[in-house]
N, C-alpha and C positions, 0 to 999 in steps of 0.2 A: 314344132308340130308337123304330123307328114299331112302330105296334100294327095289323097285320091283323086284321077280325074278321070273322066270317061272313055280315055284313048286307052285302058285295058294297064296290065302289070305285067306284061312279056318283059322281057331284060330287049336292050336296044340292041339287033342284029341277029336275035336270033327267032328262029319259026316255029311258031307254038304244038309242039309235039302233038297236042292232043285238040286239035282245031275239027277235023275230019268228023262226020256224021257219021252215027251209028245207024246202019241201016235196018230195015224191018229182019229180016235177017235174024241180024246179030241180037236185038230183041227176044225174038226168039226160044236164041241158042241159050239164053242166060232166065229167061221162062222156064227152059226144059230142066233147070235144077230143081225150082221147085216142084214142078210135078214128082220128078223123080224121086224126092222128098217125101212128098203125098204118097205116092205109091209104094217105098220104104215103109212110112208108117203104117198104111194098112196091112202090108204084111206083116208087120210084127203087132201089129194088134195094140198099138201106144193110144188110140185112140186122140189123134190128133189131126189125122189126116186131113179130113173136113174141113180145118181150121186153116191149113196149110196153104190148102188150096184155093180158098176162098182170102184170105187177107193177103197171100200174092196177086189176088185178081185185084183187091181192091189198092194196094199200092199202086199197079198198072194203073190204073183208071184216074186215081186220082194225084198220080205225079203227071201224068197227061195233062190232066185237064189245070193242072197248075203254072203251066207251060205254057198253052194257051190263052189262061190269062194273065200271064205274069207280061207275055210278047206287047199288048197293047201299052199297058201300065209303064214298062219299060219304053219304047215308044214315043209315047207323050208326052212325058218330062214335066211333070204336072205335079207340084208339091199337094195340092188337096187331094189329088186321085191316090197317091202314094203314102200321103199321111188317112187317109179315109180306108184305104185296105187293110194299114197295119191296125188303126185303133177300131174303126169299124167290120173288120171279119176278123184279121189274127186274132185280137184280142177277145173277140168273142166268144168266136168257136173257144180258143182257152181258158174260159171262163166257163164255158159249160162245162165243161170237160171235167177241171174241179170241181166245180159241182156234183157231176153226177157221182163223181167217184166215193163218198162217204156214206156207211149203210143207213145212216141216220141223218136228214135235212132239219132245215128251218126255211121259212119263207123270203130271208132276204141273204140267202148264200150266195147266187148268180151275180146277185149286185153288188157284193162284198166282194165278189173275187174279180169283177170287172176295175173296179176300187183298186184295190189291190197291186192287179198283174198291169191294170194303165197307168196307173201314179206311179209303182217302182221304174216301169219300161219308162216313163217320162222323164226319171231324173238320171237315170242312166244313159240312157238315148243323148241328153245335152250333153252329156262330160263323154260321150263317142263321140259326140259328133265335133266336140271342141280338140279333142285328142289326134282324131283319125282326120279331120277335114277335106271330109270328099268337096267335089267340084263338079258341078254347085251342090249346095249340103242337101239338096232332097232327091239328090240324087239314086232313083230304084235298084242300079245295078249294085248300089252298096246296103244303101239303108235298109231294105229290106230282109235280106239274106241275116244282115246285123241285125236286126229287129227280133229276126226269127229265131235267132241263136239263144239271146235275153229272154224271150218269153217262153221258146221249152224248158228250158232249167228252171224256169222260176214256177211254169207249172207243174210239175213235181213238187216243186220246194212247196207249194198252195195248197197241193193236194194231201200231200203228206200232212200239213199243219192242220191242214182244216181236222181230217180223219181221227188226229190223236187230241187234237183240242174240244172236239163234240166227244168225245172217250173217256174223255177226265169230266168233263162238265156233266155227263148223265152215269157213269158206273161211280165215280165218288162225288155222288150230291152229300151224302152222309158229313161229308170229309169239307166238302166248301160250306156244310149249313155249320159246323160246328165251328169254323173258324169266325166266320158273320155272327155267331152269336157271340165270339169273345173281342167283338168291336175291329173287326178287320172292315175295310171297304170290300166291294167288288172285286177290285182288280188285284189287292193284298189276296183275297181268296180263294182265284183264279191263277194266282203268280206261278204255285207249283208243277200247275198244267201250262204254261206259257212257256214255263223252261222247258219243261220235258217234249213240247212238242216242237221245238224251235231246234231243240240239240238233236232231233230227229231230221227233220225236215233238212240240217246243213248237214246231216251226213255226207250227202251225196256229192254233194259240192266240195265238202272239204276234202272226201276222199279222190276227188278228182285230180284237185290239184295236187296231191300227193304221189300222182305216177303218170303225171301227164307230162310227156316226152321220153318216157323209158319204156313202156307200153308198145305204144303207138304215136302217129305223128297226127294230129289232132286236126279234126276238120277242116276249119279254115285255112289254117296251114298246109295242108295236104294240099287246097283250092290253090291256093298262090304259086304253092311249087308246079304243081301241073300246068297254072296259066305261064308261067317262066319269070316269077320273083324267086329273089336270089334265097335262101335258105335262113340268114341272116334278117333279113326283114320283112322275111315271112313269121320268122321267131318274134319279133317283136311285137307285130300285127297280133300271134296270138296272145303274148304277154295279156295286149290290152284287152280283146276280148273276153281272156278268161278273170281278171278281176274285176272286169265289170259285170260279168255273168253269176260270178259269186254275189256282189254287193246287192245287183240286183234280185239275186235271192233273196238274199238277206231282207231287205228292204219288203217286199212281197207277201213274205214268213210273218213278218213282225208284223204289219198291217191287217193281215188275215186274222191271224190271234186275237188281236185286240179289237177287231169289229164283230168277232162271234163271239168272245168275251163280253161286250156290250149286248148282244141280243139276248142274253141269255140271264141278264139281269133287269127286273123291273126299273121305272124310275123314282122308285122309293131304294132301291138296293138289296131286294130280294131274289134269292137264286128261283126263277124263273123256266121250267122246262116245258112249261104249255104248250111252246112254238114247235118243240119237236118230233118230228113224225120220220115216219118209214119211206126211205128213199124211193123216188120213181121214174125221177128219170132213167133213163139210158145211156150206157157210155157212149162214145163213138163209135167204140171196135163192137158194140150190140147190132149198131145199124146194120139193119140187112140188105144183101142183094135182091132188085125183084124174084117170084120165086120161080119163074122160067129161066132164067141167070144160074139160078143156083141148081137146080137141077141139071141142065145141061153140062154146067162143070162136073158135078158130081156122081152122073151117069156112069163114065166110063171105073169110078170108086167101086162104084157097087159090085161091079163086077169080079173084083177080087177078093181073095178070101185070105 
């Protein structure tokens, strides 16, 4: 098993190419595309502009402020502070998230998908951390970044399942009462929505691993070679992260299913749709900037035709 430790991944002797501060500057300069962007679109009338310019602001803001507090967290070297950010915000912010995303709720989605995306990232998280064995294992500059990896994929993978599994459960109620009337259970009833949303939800996953390395050189991988790990075991680093990224889909998918599976049936085993109602939450990308923010950006928009 390899040992992460906290003296970094450069190769010995040589000077991290990519150590040097990007200055306000060069910020900037790499702003200036997007605008440029914005201002494209408005010319041609895609109506997109708006959008453009405003979720480039809000990347800025909040890769910033993720910086700021990643610096303390990092820091302290504090296995609660570190285990308390990934399950009490990563996890939650991604559990809302799920949530908001299906047109159709029920009252305990948020909690199902906390369920969920905490118990998959739990059992994947041990078999990282026994694979990868940073030094010491709560350690932020790793666990974290790993954390983060596991729980976007897997919110996709949650979001997706949830979407097509309330799909099946309210457009073919027809189709699960008729089977519960010829003595199936609940979950016999449900079965044909569990697969179909499960083969949906690993699309993404599966087709990943399908062209990853011929593509592109895959995030983490990318992170290693820049800090100066050799090519070779940076390959392997991704190995593990992406079958754990899959499993933990997987894991995620499955659990999702069969807890709205369960709310959707009484505890007599009647197909149950009382709970469901018209979504209200809000995604994240809905969040808005205050609206002196947003006008200020969008001031100089208006101006073109």
């Amino acid at each position: 098993m390899s040992n992460f430790s906290s003296s970094g991944t450069a190769m010995d002797g040589q000077e991290d190419p990519v150590s040097g501060e990007i200055s306000p500057q060069g910020l900037l300069v790499a702003f200036l595309a997007i605008v440029a962007e914005a201002v494209a679109a408005r010319l041609l009338e895609l109506g997109v502009a708006d959008q453009l310019l405003i979720s480039g602001c809000r990347a800025f803001i909040q890769l910033s402020l993720l910086g700021v507090i990643l610096h303390p967290i990092f820091t302290a070297s504090n296995p609660g502070i570190v285990l308390g950010y990934i399950f009490g915000f990563m996890i939650l912010v991604s559990a809302y998230e799920a949530a908001a995303r299906p047109k159709v709720t029920y009252p305990g989605i948020f909690r199902n998908a906390v369920l969920s995306l905490g118990g998959s990232l739990l059992v994947a998280g041990v078999v990282l951390l026994i694979i990868v064995a940073p030094s010491p294992w709560y350690n932020a500059q790793y666990l974290i970044p790993l954390a983060g990896m596991l729980i976007n994929n897997s919110l996709s993978g949650v979001a997706l399942a949830l979407n097509e599994m309330i799909d099946h459960l309210t457009t073919h109620k027809e189709y699960v009462s008729v089977l519960l009337a010829f003595g199936a259970t609940p979950w016999e009833a449900a079965w044909p929505g569990f697969v179909r949303s499960a083969q949906k939800a690993l699309i993404p996953a599966i087709n990943g691993m399908n062209v990853i390395g011929l593509v592109t050189i895959p995030g983490m991988m990318t992170g290693q070679i820049l800090g100066g790990a050799s090519p070779v075991k940076a390959a392997r680093y991704q190995i593990v992260i992406t079958f754990l990224i899959s499993a933990c889909s997987f894991m995620s998918v499955g659990f999702i299913c069969l807890l709205t599976i369960r709310e959707c049936f009484d505890h007599e085993g009647r197909h149950d749709l009382a709970c469901m109602v018209k979504q209200s939450r809000l995604k994240i990308a809905q969040w808005s900037l205050p609206p002196s923010i947003r006008r200020c950006l969008l001031a100089p928009l208006r101006c073109l035709r």
